[in-house]
SEVOSE-415711 format. One record per residue (C-alpha): residue in three letters; z, x, y. Coordinates in steps of 0.5 Angstrom, whole numbers, padded with zeros to 4 digits, always signed. Layout:
residues N
ALAZXY ...
This chain:
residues 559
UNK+0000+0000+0000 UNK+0002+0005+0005 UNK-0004+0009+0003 UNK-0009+0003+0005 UNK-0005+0001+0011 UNK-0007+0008+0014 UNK-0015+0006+0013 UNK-0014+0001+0018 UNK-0015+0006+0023 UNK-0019+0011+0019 UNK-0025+0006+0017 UNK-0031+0005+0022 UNK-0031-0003+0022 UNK-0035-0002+0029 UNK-0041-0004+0033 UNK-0042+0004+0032 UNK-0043+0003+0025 UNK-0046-0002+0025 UNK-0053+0001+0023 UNK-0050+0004+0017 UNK-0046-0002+0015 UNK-0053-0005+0014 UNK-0056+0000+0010 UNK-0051-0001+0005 UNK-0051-0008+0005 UNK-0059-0006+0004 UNK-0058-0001-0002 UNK-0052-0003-0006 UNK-0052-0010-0011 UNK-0046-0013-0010 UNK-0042-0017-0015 UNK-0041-0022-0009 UNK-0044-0024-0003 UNK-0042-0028+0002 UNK-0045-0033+0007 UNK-0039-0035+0012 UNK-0035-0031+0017 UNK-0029-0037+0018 UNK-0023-0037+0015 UNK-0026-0039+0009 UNK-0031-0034+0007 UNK-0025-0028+0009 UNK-0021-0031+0004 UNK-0025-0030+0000 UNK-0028-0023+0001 UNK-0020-0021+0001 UNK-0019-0024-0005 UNK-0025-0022-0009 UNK-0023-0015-0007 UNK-0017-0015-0009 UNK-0019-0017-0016 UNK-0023-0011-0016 UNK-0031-0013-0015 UNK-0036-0011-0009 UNK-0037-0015-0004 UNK-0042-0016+0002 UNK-0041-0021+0007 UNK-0045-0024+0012 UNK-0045-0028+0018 UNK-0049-0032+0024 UNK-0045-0031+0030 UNK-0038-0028+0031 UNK-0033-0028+0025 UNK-0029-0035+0027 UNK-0033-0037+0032 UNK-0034-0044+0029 UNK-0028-0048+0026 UNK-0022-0042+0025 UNK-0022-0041+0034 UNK-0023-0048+0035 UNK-0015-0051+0031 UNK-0010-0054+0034 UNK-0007-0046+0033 UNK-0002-0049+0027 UNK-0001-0045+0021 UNK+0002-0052+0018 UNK+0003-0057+0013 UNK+0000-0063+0015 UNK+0006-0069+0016 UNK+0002-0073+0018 UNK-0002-0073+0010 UNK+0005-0076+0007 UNK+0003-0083+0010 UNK-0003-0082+0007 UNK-0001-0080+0000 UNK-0002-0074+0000 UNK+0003-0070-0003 UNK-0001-0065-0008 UNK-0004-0063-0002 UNK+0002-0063+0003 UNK+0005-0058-0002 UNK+0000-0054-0002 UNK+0000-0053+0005 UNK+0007-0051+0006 UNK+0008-0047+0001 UNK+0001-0042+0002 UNK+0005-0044+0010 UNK+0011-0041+0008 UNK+0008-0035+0004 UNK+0004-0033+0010 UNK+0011-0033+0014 UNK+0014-0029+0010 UNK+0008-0024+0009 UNK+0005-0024+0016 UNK+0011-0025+0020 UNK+0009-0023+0027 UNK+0003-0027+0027 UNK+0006-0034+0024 UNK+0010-0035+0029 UNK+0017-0041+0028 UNK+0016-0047+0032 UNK+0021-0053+0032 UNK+0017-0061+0033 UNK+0021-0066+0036 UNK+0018-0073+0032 UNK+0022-0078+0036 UNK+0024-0085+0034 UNK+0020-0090+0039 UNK+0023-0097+0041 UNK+0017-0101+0038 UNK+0012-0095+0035 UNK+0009-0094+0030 UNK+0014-0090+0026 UNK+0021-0092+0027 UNK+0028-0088+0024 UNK+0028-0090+0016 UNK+0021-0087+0016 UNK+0021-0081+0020 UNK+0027-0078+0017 UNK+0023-0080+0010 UNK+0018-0077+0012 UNK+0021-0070+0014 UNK+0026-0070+0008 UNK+0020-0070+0004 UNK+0016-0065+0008 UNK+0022-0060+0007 UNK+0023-0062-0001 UNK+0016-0060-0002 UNK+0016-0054+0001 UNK+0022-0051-0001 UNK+0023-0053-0009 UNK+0022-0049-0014 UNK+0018-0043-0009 UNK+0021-0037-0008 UNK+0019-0037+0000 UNK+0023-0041+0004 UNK+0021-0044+0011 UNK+0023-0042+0017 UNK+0029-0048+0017 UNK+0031-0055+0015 UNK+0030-0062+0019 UNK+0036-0064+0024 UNK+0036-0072+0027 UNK+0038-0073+0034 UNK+0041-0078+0037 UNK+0038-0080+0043 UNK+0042-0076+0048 UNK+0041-0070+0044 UNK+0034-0072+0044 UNK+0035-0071+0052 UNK+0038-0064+0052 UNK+0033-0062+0048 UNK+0027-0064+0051 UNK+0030-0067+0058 UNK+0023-0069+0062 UNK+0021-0073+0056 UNK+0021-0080+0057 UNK+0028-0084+0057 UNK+0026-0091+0056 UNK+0025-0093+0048 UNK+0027-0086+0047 UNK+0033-0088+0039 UNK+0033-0080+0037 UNK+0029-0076+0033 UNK+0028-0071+0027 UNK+0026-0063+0029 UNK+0023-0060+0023 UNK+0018-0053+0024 UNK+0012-0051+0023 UNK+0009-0045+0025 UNK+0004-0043+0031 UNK-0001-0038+0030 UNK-0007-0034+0032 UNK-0013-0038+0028 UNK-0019-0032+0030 UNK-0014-0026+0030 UNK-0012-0029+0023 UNK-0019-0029+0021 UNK-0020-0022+0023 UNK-0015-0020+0021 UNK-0016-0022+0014 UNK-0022-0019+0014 UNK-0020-0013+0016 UNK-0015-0014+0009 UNK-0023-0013+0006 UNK-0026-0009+0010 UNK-0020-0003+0008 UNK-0021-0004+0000 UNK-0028-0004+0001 UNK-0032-0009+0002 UNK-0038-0009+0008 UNK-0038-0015+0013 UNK-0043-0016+0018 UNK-0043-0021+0024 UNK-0050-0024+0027 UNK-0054-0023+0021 UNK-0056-0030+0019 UNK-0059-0032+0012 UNK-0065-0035+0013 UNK-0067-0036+0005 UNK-0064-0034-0001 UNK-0067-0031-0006 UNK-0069-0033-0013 UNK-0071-0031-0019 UNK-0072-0035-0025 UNK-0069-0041-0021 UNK-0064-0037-0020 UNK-0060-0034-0013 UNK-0059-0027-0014 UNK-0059-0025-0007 UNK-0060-0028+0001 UNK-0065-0026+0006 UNK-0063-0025+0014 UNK-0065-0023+0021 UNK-0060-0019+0024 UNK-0061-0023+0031 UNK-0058-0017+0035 UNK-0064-0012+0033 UNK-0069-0017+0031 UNK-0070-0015+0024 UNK-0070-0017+0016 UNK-0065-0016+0012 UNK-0065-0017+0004 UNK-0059-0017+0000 UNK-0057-0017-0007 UNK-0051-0019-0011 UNK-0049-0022-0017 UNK-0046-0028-0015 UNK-0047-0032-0007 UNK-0043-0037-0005 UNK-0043-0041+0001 UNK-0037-0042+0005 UNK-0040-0044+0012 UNK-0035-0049+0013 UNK-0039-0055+0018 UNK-0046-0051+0016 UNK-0045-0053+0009 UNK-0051-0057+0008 UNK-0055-0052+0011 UNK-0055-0047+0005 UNK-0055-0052+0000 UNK-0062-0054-0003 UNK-0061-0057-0010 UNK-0054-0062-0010 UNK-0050-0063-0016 UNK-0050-0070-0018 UNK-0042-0071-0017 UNK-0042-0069-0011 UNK-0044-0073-0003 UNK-0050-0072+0000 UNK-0049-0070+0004 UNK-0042-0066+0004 UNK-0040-0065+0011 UNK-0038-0070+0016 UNK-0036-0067+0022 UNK-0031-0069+0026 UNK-0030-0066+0033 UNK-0023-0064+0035 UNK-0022-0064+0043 UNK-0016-0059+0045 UNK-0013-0058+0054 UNK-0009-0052+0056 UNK-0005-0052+0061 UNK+0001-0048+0064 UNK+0007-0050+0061 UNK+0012-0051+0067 UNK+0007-0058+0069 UNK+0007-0061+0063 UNK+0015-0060+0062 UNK+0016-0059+0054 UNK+0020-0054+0051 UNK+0018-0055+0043 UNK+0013-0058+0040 UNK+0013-0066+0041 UNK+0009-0071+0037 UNK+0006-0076+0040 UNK+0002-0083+0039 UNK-0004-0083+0043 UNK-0002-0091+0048 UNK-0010-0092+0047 UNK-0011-0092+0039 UNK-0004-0091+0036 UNK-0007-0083+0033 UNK-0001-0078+0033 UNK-0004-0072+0037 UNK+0000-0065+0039 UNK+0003-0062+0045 UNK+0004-0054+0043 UNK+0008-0049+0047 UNK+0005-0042+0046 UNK+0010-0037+0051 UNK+0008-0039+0058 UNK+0003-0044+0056 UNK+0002-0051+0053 UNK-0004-0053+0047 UNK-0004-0061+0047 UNK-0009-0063+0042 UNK-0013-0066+0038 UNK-0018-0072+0039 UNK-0021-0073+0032 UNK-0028-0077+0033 UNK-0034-0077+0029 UNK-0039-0071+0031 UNK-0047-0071+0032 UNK-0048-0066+0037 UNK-0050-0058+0036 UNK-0045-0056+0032 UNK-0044-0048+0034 UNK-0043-0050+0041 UNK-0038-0057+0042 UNK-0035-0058+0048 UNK-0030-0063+0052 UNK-0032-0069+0055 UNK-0029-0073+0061 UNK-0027-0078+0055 UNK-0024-0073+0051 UNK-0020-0071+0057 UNK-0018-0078+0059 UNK-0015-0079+0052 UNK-0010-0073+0053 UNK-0008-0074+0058 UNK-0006-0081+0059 UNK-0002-0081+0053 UNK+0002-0074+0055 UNK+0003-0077+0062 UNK+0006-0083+0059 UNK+0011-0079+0054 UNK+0013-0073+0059 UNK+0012-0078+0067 UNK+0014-0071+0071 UNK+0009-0067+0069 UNK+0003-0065+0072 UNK-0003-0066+0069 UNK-0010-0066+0072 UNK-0017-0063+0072 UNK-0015-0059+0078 UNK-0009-0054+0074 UNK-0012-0056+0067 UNK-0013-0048+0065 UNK-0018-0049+0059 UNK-0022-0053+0055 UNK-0025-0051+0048 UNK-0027-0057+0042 UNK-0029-0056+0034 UNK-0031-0059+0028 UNK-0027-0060+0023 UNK-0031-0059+0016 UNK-0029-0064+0012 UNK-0031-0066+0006 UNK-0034-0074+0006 UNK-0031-0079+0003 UNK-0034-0087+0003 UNK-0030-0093+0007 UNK-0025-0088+0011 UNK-0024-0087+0019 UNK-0024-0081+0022 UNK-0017-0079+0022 UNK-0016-0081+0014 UNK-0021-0077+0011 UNK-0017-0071+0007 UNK-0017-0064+0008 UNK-0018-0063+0001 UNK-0022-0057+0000 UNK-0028-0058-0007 UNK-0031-0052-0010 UNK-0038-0053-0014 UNK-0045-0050-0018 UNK-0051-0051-0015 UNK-0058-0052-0021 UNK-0058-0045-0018 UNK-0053-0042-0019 UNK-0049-0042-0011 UNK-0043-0043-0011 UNK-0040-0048-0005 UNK-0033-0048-0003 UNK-0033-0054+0003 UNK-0026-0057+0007 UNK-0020-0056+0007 UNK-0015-0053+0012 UNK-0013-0047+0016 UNK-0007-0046+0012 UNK-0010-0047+0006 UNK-0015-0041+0005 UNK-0011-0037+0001 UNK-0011-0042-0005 UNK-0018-0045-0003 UNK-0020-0038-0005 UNK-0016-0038-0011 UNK-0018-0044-0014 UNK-0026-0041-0013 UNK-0024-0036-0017 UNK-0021-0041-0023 UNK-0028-0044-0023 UNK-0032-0036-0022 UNK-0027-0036-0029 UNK-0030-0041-0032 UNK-0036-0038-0032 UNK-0034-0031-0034 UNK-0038-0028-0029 UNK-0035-0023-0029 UNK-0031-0018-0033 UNK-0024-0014-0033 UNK-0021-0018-0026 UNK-0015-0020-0024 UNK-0013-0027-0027 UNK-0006-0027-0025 UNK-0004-0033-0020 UNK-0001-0032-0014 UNK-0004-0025-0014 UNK-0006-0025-0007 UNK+0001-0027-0005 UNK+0001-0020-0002 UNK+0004-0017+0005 UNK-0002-0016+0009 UNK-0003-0009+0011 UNK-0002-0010+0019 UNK+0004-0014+0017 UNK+0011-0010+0020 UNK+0018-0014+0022 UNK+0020-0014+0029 UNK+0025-0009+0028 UNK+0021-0004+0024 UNK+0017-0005+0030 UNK+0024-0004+0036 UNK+0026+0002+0032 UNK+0019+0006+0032 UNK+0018+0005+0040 UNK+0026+0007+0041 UNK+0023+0014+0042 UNK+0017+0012+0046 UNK+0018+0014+0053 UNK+0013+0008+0055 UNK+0014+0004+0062 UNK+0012-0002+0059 UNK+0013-0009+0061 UNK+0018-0012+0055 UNK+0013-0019+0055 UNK+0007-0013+0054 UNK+0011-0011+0048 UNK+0013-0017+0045 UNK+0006-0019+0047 UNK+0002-0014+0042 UNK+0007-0014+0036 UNK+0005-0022+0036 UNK-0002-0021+0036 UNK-0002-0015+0033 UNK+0003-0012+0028 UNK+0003-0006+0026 UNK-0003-0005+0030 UNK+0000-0005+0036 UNK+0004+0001+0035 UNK-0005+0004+0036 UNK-0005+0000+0041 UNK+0001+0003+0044 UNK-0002+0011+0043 UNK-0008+0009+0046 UNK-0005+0008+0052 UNK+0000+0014+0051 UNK-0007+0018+0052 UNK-0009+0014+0057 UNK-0003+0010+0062 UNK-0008+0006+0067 UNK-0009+0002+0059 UNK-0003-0002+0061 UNK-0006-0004+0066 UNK-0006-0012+0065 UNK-0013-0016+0065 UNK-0010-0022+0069 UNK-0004-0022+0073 UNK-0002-0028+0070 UNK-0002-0027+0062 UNK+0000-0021+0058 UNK-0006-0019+0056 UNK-0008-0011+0058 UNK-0014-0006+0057 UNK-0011-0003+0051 UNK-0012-0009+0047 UNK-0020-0009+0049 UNK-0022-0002+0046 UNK-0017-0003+0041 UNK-0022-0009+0038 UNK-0028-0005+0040 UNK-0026+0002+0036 UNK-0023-0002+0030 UNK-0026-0009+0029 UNK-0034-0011+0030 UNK-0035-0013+0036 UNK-0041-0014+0038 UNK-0040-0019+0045 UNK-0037-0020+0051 UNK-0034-0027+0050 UNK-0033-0025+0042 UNK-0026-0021+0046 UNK-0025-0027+0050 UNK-0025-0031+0045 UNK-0024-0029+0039 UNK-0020-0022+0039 UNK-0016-0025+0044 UNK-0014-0032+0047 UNK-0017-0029+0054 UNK-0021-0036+0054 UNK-0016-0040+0053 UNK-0010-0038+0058 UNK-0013-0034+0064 UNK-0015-0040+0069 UNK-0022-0042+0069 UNK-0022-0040+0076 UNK-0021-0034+0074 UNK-0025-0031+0069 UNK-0030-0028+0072 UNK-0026-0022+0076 UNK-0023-0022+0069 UNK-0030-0023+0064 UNK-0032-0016+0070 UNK-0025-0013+0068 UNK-0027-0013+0060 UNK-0035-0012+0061 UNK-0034-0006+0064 UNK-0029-0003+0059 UNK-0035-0005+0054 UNK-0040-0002+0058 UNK-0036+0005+0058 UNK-0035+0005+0050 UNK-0042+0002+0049 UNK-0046+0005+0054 UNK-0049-0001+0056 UNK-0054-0001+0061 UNK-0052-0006+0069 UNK-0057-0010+0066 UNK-0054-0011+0060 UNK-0047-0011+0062 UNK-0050-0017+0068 UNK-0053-0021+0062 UNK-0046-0021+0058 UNK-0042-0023+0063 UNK-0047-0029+0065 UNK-0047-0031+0057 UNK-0039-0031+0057 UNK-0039-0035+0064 UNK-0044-0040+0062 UNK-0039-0042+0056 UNK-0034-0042+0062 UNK-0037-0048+0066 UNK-0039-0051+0060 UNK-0032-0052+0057 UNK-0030-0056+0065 UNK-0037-0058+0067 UNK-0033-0066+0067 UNK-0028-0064+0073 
């Protein structure tokens, strides 16, 4: 382990390399190939190398820049799923939960939800104190890792001394359970960086555009490198599909047992603001005074996540945006539930919307269809893995192994359940953190410091040597966040990172917590720190901010 943990740093994972990443991909079979850089197809390119196989993964856009960037940023266990019966999947869900908090402890982060009894709403005392009863039970019977703590009820007054700018009136106390906040992109890279340090080669930008077969048979896929223009071809023994929402698009020949089509996009709206104008202190669930949905309001450090809608979804898939609507529907319950807070189009700070990939089923809403993931072969030999939820990619990866198994595709690899339940190698506690910097003699800001063990782990003891070589690294990229320059070359030199709107909104949460009005001076900031590492040419440099800023306007093109 102590060994791999040190190849994170030693590996060329960066656009610097990229020429020879796809030389590789050219040259060598692989056991696997995998189409899809979400969470999903990361799961599984970490699980796959762990069992001992070759691997090769490829993606059209940015790693994550689909679902696993647009969540509601919750490594949860899904308490509303209980109501609809749901309890393998709840299950599930917390358990794979609890082990990512105990195996990534800086980036899988406790957070308590406040689930209030409403005078004449939707779920009165009996049945939330079932519900989080239920919900602790499930996750912590029979399993070795536990979650962060059990549930409490409140009466209303100490619903008030917890959360006192919410609504009084109707208020009849309330149960506090916790779930957990998480970076969902930095969760993605992160675990395909578990891959990348035993092995395999992952590629960003590359876009399948056919497969290869042979005797009717899959046995490779043909892409164009979009950054260069090219034609790649790659070979491999087994291929799956794990593109999330863009399912169909790689299917050809569809099982008989399965829906045809698989997918049925929904779209999930979430607003940012600052957390002192919405007035929150833990997370809250509210039912929407519109619809009777129960939507979230997430505190994440200084600032708030409120979300998500859930509405069937027709549009471009890799680029959903918020809409007036969407907004309105926010906002208008927040403001019922929290009537001091201060929420507008003016000081909403960001918006951002993604499509769930969930897996039809006939007769149901929007909001009822599961989040069960379903695995199959094509006549061809492709190996789909569609639905499920953020938390559960490690399972979902197992279980795609389970049927690999049956196949016996493969020879003399790890069978073992729960085998991957292993601590990441970027994975170091906080107090193993504290203790290697007691003998640094940086002047750096305590939020700073916090800030980096959150989204980096053991990497940000790198990122604090960069900025030993280099002091102005410290500097911050926006007076208002604690995001700083050290981060960027960081991602630069040991993450593929291609574009400038990959750092903003992938690498880092820049897009989703510097105001609006404020990313230009900040998108300039990074750009030219990419210009340096990359040699970009001004022309280059101009084009990257002006795609990165177009995204901007069109995520608050409604106010």
């Amino acid at each position: 382990m102590e060994q791999l943990k040190k190849k994170l740093f030693e590996v060329s994972w960066n656009l610097k390399n990229r020429a020879k990443i796809i030389d590789r991909l050219q040259d060598t079979t692989y056991d696997i190939i995998i189409i899809g850089g979400g969470i999903t197809g990361a799961g599984v390119a970490r699980e796959a190398v762990m069992r001992g196989l070759k691997v090769a993964l490829v993606d059209m856009q940015d790693f994550a820049a689909g679902t696993s960037s647009r969540s509601s940023k919750l490594a949860h266990g899904g308490i509303r799923y209980l109501g609809h019966g749901e309890m393998d999947l709840v299950k599930e869900a917390t358990t794979e939960r609890n082990w990512m908090l105990a195996h990534i402890p800086h980036l899988i982060r406790p957070i308590p939800f406040l689930f209030i009894d409403w005078e004449g709403g939707k779920y009165n005392k009996r049945s939330i104190k079932a519900a989080v009863k239920l919900y602790d039970f499930l996750s912590d019977k029979d399993e070795e890792f536990k979650n962060f703590k059990q549930h409490e009820w409140y009466t209303p007054e100490g619903v008030l001394e917890l959360e006192p700018k919410i609504k009084k009136e109707g208020n009849k106390g309330g149960a506090v359970y916790y779930d957990n906040n998480v970076d969902d992109a930095r969760l993605t890279i992160e675990t395909l960086k578990e891959a990348v340090v035993r092995g395999a080669d992952i590629l960003s930008y590359c876009k399948v555009v056919d497969l290869i077969k042979k005797d009717n048979n899959v046995i490779g896929i043909k892409c164009e490198d979009l950054e260069k223009k090219k034609d790649i071809k790659i070979r491999g023994k087994l291929i799956v599909n794990a593109t999330g929402i863009w399912s169909d698009d790689v299917l050809q020949n569809y099982p008989g047992d399965v829906p045809k089509p698989v997918i049925r996009p929904t779209k999930g709206v979430h607003l940012t603001y600052r957390r002192e104008d919405v007035g929150n202190n833990m997370a809250t669930i509210i039912t929407s005074i519109t619809d009777d949905r129960a939507f979230f309001v997430l505190p994440r450090g200084d600032f708030t996540i409120i979300g998500t809608t859930d509405t069937d979804f027709q549009g471009d898939l890799a680029n959903p945006i918020c809409n007036k609507e969407d907004a309105d529907y926010l906002i208008k319950s927040v403001k019922y539930y929290f009537p001091k807070s201060e929420l507008d189009y003016q000081n909403i700070l960001a918006t951002y919307a993604g499509i769930r990939p969930l897996v039809k089923e006939k007769g149901k809403d929007e909001s009822e269809v599961s989040r069960k993931h379903v695995i199959f072969f094509s006549e061809d030999g492709l190996l789909t893995i569609a639905g499920g939820k953020l938390t559960t990619w490690r399972k979902m990866a197992e279980d795609l192994f389970v049927e690999i198994e049956s196949k016996n595709l493969f020879n003399q690899i790890t069978r073992e359940e729960g085998f991957s339940k292993q601590k990441f190698l970027i994975s170091i506690d906080k107090e193993d953190y504290i203790t290697k910097l007691k003998n640094s003699k940086l002047n750096i800001d305590d939020k700073i410091i916090n800030h980096l063990y959150q989204q980096y782990g053991f990497g940000a003891l790198k990122i604090l040597e960069l900025i030993e070589e280099d002091p102005s690294l410290k500097e911050r990229i926006n007076e208002d966040c604690d995001f700083i320059k050290a981060e960027i070359l960081y991602a630069l030199r040991y993450e593929l990172t291609t574009h400038l709107i990959d750092v903003f909104c992938r690498r880092t949460e820049m897009s989703l917590f510097i105001e609006h009005k404020k990313q230009r001076e900040a998108a300039e900031k990074v750009a030219e720190i990419m210009a340096k590492e990359y040699n970009w040419t001004d022309e280059k440099l101009k084009q990257e901010i002006k795609e990165y800023l177009d995204y901007i306007n069109n995520t608050v093109a409604f106010f």
